[in-house]
C-alpha positions in Angstrom: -16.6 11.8 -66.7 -18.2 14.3 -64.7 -18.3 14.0 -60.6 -21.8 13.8 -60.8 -21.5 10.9 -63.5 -19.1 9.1 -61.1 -21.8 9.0 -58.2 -24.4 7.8 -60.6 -21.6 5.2 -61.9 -20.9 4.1 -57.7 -24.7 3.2 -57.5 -25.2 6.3 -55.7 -28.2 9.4 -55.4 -26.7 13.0 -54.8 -29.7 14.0 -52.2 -30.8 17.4 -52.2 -29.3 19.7 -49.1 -29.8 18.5 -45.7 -31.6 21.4 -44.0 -30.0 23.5 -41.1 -31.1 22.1 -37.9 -30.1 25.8 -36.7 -29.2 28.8 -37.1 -26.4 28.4 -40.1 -26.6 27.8 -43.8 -25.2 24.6 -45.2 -22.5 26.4 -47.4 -20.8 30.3 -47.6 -18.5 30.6 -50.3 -15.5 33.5 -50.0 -13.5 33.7 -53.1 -12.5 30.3 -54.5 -13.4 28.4 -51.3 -16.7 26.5 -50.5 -16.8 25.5 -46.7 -19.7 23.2 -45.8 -21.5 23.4 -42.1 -21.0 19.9 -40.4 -22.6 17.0 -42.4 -24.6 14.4 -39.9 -25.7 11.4 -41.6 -29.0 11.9 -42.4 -31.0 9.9 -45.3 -34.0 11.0 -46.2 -34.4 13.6 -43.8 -34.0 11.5 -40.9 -31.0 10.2 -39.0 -29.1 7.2 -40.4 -27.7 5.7 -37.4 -27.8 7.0 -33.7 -24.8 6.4 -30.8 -21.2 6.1 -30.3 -18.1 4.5 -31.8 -16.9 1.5 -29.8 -20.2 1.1 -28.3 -23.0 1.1 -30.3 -21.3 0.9 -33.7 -18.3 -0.6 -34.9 -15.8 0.8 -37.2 -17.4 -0.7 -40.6 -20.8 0.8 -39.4 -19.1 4.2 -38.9 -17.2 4.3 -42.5 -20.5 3.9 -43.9 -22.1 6.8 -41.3 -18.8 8.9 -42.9 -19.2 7.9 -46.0 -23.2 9.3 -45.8 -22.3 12.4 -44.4 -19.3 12.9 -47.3 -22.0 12.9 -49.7 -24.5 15.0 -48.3 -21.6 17.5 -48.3 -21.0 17.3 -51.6 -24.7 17.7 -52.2 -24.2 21.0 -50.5 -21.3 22.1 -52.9 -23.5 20.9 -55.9 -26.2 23.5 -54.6 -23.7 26.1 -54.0 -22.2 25.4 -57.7 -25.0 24.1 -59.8 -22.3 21.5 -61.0 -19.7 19.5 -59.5 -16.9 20.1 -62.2 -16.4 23.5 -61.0 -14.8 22.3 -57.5 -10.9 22.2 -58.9 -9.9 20.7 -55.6 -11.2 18.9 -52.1 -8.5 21.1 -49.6 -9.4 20.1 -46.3 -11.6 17.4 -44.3 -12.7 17.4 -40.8 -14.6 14.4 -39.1 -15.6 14.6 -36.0 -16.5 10.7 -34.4 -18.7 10.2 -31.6 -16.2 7.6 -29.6 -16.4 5.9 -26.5 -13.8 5.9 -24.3 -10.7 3.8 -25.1 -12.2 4.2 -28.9 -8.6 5.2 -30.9 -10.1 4.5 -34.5 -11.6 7.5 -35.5 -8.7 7.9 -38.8 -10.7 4.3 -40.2 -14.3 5.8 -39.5 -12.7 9.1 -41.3 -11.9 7.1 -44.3 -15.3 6.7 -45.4 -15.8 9.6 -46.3 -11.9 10.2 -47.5 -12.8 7.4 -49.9 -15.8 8.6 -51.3 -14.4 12.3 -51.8 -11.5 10.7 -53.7 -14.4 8.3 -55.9 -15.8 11.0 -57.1 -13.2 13.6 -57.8 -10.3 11.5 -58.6 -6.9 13.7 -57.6 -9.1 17.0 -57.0 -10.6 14.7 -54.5 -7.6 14.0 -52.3 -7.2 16.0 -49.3 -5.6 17.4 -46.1 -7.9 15.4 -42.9 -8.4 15.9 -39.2 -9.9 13.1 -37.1 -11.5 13.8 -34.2 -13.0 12.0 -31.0 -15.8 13.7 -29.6 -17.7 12.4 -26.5 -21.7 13.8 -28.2 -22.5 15.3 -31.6 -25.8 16.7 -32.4 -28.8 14.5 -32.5 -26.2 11.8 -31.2 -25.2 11.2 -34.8 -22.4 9.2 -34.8 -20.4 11.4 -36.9 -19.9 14.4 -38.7 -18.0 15.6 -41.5 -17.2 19.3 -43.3 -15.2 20.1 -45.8 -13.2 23.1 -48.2 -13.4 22.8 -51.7 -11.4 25.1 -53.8 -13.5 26.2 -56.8 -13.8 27.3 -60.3 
C-alpha cells in the first residue's frame, strides 16, 4: 500500500502546499534529504485553531493541531517528490508548542503528529523528535511542526 493509499485508507485529504507566509519555500531538498519550513495548522488556507497550550487548548485539541500540521508537511514532501513512496525514511521531527506557563506536555501534543507520520509510512515513518515550548508562534498557531525525510 502506497503512503498516499494509507491517508486515503485513515479518512484523510493530502491538501495541496500551504503557501509561505514569508520569505522561504516550503521544502529544499540537498542530496537524499527533504527538510520542510515549519508546518502551522492551517485547513483550507486559514488557521485551524488559534492560542496557547494549557490555556486556550488542552492537550487532545493540540494532538489534533500536531496532527494537521504533520500532514500538511507531508503534503509538502509529496510536491517536492511527486510521490510519497520515494521518502525511504522520516529522520527527524521538530514541534514547536505554544505553552503557557507551567504547561510540561508538549511530548503528548508532539505525538500527533509522531502518530500520523508513523500511519502513513509504517517503520520509514518512525523518527528521531524534539519537543519544544514556545511562549508565541506565528499567527498564534498553536503549534508547528518540520521535519527530514531521507529520500529515494
Amino acid at each position: 500500500m502506497t503512503p498516499e493509499q494509507k491517508i486515503e485508507e485513515l479518512g484523510l485529504t493530502l491538501p495541496p502546499p500551504v503557501a509561505p507566509v514569508g520569505s522561504y519555500v516550503v521544502t529544499v531538498r540537498t542530496g537524499d534529504l527533504v527538510y520542510t519550513s515549519g508546518q502551522v495548522p492551517m485547513l483550507e488556507g486559514k488557521l485551524h485553531q488559534t492560542g496557547k497550550l494549557g490555556v486556550d487548548l488542552g492537550v487532545d485539541e493540540g494532538r489534533a493541531q500536531a496532527r494537521i500540521c504533520a500532514l500538511n508537511a507531508v503534503a509538502g514532501l509529496k510536491a517536492e517528490l511527486g510521490e510519497l513512496s520515494r521518502v525511504r525514511r522520516i529522520v527527524k521531527v521538530v514541534v514547536f508548542v505554544a505553552s503557557a506557563p507551567g504547561f510540561t506536555e508538549q511530548a503528548q501534543v508532539a505525538n500527533g503528529a509522531s502518530d500520523l507520520l508513523a500511519e502513513v509510512f509504517g517503520e520509514q515513518g518512525k523518527h528521531a523528535r524534539s519537543a519544544v515550548g514556545v511562549i508565541v508562534l506565528p499567527l498564534d498557531a498553536p503549534v508547528e511542526v518540520e521535519l527530514i525525510a531521507e529520500v529515494a
